[in-house]
PyMOL commands that place a pseudoatom at each C-alpha (Angstrom):
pseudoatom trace, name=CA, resn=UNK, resi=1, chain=A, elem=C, hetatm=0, pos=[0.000, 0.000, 0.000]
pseudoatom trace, name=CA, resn=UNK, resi=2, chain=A, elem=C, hetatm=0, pos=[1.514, 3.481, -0.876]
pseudoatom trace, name=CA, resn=UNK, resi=3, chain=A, elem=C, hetatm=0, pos=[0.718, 6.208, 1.339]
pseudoatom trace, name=CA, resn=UNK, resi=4, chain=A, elem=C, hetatm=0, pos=[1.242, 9.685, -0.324]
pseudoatom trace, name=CA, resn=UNK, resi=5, chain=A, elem=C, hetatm=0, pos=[1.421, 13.056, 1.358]
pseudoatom trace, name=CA, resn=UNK, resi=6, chain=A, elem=C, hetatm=0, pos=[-1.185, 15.410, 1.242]
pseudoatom trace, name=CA, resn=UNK, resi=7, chain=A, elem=C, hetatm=0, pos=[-0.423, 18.824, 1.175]
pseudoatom trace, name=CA, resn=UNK, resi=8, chain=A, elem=C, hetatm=0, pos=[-2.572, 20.847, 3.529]
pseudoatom trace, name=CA, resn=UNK, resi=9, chain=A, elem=C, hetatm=0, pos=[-4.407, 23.507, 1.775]
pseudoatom trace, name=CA, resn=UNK, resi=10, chain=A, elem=C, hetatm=0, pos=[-4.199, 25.993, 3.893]
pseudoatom trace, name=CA, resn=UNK, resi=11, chain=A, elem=C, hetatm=0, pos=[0.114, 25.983, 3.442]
pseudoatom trace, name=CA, resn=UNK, resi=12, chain=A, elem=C, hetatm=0, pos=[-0.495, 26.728, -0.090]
pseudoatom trace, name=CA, resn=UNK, resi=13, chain=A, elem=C, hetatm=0, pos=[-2.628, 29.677, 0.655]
pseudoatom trace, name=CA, resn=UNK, resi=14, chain=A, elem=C, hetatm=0, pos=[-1.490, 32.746, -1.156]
pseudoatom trace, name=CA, resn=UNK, resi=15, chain=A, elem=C, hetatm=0, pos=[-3.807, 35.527, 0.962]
pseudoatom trace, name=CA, resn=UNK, resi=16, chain=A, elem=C, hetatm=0, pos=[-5.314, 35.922, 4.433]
pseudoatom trace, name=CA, resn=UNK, resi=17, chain=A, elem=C, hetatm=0, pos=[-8.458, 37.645, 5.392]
pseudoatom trace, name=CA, resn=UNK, resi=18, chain=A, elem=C, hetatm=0, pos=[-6.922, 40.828, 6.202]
pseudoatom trace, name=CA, resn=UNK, resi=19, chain=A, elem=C, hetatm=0, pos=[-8.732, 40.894, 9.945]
pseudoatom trace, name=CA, resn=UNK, resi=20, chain=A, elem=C, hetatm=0, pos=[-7.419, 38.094, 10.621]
pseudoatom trace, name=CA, resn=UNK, resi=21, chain=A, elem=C, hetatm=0, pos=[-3.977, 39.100, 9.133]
pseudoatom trace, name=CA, resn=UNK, resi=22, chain=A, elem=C, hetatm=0, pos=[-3.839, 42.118, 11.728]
pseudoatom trace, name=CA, resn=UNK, resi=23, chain=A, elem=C, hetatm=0, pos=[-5.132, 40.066, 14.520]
pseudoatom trace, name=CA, resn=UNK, resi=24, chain=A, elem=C, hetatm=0, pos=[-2.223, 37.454, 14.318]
pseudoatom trace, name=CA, resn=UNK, resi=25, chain=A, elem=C, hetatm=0, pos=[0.396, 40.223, 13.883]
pseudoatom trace, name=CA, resn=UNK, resi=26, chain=A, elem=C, hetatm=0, pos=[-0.625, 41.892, 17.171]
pseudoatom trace, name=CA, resn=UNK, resi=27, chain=A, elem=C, hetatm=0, pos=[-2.287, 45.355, 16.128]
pseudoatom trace, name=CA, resn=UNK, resi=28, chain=A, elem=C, hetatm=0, pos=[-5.834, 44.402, 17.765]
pseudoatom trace, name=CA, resn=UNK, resi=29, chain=A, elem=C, hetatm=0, pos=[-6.654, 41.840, 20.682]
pseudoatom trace, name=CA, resn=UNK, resi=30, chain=A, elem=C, hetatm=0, pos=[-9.536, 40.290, 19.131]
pseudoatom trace, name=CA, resn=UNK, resi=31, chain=A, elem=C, hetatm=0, pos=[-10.233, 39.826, 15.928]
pseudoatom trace, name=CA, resn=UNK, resi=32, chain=A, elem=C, hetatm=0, pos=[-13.642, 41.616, 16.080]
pseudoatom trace, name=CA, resn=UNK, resi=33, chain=A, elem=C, hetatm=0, pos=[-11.893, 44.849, 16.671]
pseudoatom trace, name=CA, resn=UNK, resi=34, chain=A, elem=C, hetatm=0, pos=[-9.839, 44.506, 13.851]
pseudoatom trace, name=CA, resn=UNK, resi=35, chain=A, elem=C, hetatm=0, pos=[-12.871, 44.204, 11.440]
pseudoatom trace, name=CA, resn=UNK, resi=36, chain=A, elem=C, hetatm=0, pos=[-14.608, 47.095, 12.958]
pseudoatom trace, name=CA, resn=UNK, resi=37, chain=A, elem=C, hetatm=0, pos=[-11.130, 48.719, 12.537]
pseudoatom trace, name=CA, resn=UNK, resi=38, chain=A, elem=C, hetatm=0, pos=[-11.622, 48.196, 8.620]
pseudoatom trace, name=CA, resn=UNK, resi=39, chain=A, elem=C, hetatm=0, pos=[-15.343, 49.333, 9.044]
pseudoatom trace, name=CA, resn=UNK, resi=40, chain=A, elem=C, hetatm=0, pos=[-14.433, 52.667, 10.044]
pseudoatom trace, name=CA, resn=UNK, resi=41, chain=A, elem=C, hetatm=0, pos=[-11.679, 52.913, 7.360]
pseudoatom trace, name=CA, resn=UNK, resi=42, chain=A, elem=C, hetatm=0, pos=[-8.611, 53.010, 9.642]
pseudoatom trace, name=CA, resn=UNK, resi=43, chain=A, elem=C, hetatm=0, pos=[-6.973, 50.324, 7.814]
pseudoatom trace, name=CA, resn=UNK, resi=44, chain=A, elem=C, hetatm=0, pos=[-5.407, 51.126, 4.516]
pseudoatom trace, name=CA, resn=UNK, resi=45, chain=A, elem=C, hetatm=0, pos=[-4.096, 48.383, 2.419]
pseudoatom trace, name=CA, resn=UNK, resi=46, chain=A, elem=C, hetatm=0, pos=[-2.128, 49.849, -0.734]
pseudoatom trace, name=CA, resn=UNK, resi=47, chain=A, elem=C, hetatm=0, pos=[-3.750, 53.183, -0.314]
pseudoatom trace, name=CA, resn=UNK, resi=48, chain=A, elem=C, hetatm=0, pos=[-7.286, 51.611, -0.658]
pseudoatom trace, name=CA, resn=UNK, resi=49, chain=A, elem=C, hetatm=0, pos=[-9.326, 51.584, 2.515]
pseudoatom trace, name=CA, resn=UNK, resi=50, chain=A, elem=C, hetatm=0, pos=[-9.962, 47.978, 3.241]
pseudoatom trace, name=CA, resn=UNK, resi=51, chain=A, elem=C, hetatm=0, pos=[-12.883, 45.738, 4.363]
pseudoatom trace, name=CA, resn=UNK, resi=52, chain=A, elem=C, hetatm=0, pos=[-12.473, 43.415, 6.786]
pseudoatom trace, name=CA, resn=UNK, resi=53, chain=A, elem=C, hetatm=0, pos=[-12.773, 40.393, 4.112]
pseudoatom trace, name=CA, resn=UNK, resi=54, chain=A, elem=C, hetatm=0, pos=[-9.869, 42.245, 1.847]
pseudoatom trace, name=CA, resn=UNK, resi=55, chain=A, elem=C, hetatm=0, pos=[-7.147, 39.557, 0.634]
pseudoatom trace, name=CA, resn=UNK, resi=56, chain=A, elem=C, hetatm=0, pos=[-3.481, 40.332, 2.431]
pseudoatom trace, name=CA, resn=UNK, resi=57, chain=A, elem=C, hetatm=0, pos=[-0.814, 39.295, 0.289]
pseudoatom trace, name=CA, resn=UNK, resi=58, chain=A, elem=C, hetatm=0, pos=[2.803, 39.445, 0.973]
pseudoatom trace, name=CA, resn=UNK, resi=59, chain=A, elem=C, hetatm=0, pos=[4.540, 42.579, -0.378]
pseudoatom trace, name=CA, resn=UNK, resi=60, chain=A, elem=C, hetatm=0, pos=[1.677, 44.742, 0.628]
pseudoatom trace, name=CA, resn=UNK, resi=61, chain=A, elem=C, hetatm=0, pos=[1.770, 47.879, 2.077]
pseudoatom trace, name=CA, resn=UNK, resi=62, chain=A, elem=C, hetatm=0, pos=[-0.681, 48.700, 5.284]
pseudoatom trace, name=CA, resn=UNK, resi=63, chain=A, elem=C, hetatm=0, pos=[-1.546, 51.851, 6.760]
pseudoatom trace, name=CA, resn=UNK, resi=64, chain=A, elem=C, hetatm=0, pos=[-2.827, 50.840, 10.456]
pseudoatom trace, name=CA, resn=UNK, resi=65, chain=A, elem=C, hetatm=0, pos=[-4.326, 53.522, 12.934]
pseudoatom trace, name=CA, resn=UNK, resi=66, chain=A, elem=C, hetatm=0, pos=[-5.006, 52.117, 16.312]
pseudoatom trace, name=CA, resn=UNK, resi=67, chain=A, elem=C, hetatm=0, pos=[-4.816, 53.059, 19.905]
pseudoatom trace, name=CA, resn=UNK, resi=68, chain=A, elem=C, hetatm=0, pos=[-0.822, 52.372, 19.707]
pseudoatom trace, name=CA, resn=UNK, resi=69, chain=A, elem=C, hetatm=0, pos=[-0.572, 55.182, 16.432]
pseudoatom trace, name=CA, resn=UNK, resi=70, chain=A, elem=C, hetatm=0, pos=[-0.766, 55.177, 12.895]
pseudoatom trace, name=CA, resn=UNK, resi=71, chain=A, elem=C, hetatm=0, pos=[1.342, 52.333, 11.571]
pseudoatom trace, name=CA, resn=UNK, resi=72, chain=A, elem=C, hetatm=0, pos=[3.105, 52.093, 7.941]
pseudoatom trace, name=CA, resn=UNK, resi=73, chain=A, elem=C, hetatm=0, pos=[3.728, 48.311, 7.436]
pseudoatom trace, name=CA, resn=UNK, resi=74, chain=A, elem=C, hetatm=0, pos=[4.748, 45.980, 4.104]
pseudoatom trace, name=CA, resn=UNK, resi=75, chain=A, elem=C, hetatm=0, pos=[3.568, 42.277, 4.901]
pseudoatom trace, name=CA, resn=UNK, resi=76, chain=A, elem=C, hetatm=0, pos=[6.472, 40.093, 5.296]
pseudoatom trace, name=CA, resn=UNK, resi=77, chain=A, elem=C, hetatm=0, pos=[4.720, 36.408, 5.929]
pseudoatom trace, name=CA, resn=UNK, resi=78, chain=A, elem=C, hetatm=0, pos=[1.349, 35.849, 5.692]
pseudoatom trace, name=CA, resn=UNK, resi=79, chain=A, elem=C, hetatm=0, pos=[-0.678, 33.780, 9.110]
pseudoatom trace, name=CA, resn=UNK, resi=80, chain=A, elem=C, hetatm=0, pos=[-4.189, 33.225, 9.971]
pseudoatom trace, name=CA, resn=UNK, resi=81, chain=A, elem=C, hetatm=0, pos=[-2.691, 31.712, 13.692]
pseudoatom trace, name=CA, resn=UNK, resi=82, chain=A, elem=C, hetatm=0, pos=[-2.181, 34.247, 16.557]
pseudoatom trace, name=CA, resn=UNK, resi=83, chain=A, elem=C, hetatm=0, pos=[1.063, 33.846, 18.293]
pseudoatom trace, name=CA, resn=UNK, resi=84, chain=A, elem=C, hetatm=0, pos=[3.877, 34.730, 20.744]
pseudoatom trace, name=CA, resn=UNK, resi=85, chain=A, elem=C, hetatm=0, pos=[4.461, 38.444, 20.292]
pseudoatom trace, name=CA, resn=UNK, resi=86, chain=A, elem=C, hetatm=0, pos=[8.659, 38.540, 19.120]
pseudoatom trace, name=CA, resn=UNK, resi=87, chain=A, elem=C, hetatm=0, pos=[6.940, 35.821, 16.306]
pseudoatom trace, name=CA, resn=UNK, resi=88, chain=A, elem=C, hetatm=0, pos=[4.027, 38.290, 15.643]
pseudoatom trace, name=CA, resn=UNK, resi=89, chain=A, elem=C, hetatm=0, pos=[6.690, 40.996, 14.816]
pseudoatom trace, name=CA, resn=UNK, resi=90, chain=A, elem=C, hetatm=0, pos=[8.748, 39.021, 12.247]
pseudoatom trace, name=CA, resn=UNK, resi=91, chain=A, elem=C, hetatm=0, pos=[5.259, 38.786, 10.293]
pseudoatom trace, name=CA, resn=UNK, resi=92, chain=A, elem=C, hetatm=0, pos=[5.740, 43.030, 9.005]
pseudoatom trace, name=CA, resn=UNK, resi=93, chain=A, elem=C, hetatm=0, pos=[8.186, 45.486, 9.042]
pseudoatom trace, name=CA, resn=UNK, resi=94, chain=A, elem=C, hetatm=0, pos=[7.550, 49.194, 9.576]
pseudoatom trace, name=CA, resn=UNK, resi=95, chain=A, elem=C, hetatm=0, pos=[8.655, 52.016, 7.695]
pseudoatom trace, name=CA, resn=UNK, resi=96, chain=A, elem=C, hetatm=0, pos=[11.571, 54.484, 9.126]
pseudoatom trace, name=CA, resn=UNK, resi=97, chain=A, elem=C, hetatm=0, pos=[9.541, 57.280, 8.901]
pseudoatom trace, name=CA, resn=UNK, resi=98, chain=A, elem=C, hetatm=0, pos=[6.782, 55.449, 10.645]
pseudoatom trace, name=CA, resn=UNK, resi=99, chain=A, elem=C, hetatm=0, pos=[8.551, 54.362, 13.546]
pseudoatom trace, name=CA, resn=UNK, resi=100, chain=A, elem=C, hetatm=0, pos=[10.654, 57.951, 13.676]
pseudoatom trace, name=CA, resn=UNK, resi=101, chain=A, elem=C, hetatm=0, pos=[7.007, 59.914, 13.934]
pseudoatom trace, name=CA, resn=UNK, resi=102, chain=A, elem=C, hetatm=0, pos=[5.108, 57.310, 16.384]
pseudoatom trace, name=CA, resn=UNK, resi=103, chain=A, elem=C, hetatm=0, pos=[7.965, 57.927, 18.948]
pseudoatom trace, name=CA, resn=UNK, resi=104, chain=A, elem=C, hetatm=0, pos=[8.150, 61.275, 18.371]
pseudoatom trace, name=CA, resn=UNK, resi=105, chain=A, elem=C, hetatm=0, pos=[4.390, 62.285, 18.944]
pseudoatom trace, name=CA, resn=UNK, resi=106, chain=A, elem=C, hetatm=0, pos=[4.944, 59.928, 21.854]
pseudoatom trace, name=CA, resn=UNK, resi=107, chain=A, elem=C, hetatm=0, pos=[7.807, 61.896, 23.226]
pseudoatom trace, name=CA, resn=UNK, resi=108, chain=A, elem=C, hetatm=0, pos=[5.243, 64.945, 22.827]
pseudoatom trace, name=CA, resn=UNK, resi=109, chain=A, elem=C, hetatm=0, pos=[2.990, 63.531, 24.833]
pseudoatom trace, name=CA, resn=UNK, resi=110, chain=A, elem=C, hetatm=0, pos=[4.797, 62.170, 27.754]
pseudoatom trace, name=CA, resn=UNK, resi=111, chain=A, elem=C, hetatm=0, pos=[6.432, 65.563, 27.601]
pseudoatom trace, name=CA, resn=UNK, resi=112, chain=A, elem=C, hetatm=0, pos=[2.734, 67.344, 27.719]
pseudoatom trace, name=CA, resn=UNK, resi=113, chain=A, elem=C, hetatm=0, pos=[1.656, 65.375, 30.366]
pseudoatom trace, name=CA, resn=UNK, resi=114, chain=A, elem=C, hetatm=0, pos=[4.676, 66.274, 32.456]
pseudoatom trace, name=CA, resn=UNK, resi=115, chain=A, elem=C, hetatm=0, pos=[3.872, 69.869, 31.799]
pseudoatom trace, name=CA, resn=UNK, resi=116, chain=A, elem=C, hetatm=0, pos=[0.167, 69.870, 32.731]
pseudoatom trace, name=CA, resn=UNK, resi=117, chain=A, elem=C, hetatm=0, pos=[0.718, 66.919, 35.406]
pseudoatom trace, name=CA, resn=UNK, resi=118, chain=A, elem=C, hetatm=0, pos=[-2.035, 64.835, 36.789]
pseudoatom trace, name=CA, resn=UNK, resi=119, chain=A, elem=C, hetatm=0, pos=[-4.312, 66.250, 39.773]
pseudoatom trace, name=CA, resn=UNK, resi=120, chain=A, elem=C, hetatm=0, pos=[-3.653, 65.955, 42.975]
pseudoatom trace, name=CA, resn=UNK, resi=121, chain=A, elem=C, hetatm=0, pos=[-6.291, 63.861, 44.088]
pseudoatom trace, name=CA, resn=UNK, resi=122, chain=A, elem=C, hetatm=0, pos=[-9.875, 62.710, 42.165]
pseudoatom trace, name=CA, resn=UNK, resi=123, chain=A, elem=C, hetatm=0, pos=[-12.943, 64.505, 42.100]
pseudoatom trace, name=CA, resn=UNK, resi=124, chain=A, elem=C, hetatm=0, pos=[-15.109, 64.974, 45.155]
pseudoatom trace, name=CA, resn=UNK, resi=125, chain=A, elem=C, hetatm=0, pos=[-18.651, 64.374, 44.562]
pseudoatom trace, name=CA, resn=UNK, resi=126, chain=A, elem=C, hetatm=0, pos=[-19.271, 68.104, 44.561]
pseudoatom trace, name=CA, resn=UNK, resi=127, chain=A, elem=C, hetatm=0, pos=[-16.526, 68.739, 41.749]
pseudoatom trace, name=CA, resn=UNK, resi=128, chain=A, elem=C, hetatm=0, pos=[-18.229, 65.873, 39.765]
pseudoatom trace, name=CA, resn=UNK, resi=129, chain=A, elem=C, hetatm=0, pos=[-21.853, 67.088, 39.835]
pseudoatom trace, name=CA, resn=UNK, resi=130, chain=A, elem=C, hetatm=0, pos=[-20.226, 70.497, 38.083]
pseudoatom trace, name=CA, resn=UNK, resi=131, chain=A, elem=C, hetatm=0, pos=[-17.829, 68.752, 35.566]
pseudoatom trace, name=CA, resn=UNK, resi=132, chain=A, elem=C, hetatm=0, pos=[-21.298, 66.728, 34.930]
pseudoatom trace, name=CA, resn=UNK, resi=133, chain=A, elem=C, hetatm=0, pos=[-23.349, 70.084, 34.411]
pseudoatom trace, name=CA, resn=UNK, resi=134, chain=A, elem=C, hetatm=0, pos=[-20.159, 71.684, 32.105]
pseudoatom trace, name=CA, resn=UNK, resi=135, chain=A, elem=C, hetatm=0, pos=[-20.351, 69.080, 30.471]
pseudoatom trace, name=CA, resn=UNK, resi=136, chain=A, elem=C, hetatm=0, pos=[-24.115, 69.038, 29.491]
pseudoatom trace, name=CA, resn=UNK, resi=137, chain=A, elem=C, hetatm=0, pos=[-25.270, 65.730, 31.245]
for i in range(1, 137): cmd.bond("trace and resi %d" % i, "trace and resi %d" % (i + 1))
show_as sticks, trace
zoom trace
């Protein structure tokens, strides 16, 4: 009896859901934020805003916005699997100018917060009721 090996599908695969794609390289927790991500066209894939079904391919460039920044990305590997992060990171590699002005405007900040600085203690119920009223609620 011969016994021949099958080759998996899935290996051959040539694109990834591109939801998925940002989920396994780290850029959203769940995979439901990355879709609603690409909903409100804050993903960018080859200057085209993308939906969340959008084919990844390697070679492609992404412009990402999340909580983190705005990422500039070109897909290196391709994975529908979630993984450690320092394996997540070998998926895409950013742009110089994107990680030169995400550090930068997070310089700014931590350099504007030290200016204003934080409070000295929280709101007392009184000082809530007024920042309530301020603010029209």
């Amino acid at each position: 009896m011969e016994m021949r090996a099958t080759a998996n599908p899935r290996d051959e695969r040539q694109t990834v859901r591109i939801d998925k794609w940002l989920w396994a390289a780290r850029f959203f927790k769940t995979r439901a934020l990355a879709s609603k991500a690409c909903d409100l066209n804050r993903i960018l894939s080859n200057e085209i805003t993308a939906k969340p079904a959008r084919d990844v391919r390697v070679g492609d460039m992404l412009r990402i916005r999340n909580e983190a920044g705005e990422f500039h990305v070109e897909v290196l590997v391709l994975s529908e699997m979630r993984g450690p992060a320092a394996v997540a990171q070998k998926l895409y590699r950013e742009t110089e100018l994107s990680r030169e002005t995400r550090l930068r405007l997070a310089a700014e900040q931590k350099a504007l917060q030290a200016i204003e600085g934080l409070p000295a203690a929280k709101p007392s119920k009184r000082d809530r009721r007024q920042i309530n009223r301020f603010r029209g609620r």
